[in-house]
Kinemage of the C-alpha trace (Angstrom):
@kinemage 1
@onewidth
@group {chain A} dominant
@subgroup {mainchain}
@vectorlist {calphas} color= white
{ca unk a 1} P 90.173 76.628 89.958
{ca unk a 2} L 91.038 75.086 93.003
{ca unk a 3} L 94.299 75.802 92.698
{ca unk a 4} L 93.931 79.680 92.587
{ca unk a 5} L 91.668 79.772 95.495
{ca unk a 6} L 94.547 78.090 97.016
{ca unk a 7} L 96.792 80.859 95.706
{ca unk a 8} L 94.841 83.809 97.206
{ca unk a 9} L 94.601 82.023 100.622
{ca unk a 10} L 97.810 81.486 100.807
{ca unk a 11} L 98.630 85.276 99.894
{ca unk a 12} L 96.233 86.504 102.448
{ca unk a 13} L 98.311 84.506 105.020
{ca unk a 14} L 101.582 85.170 103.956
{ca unk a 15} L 99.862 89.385 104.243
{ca unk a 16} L 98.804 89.098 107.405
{ca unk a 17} L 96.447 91.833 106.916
{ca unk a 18} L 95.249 92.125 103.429
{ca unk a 19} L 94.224 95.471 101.904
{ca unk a 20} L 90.480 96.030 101.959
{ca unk a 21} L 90.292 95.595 98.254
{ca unk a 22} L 92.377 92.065 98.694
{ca unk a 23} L 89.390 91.069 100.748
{ca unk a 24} L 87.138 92.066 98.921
{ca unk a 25} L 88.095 89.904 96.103
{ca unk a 26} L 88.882 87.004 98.674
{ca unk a 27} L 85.226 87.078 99.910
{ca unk a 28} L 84.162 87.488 96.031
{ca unk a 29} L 86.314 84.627 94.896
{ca unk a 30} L 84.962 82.374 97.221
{ca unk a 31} L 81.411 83.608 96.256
{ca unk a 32} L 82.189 82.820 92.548
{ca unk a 33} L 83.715 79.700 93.884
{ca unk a 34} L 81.033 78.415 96.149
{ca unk a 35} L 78.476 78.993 93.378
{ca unk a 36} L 80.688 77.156 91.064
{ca unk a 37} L 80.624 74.005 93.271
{ca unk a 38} L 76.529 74.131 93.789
{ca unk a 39} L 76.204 74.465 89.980
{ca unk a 40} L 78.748 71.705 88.933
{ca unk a 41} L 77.652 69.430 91.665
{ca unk a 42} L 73.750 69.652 91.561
């Protein structure tokens, strides 16, 4: 999991400026993420 958050950071960097929909799932993904962590570590 980690590791593909990693990925789509990096690809956003290497973009410079991502495509609206590449942000969209960048902000998503880290949603999903985020919730992820709170569930596994509470």
């Amino acid at each position: 999991m980690q590791d593909h958050l990693r990925q789509l950071i990096d690809r956003r960097a290497y973009s410079g400026r991502g495509s609206p929909r590449d942000f969209l799932f960048g902000v998503l993904g880290l949603g999903f993420f985020m919730l992820m962590w709170v569930i596994g570590t509470g």
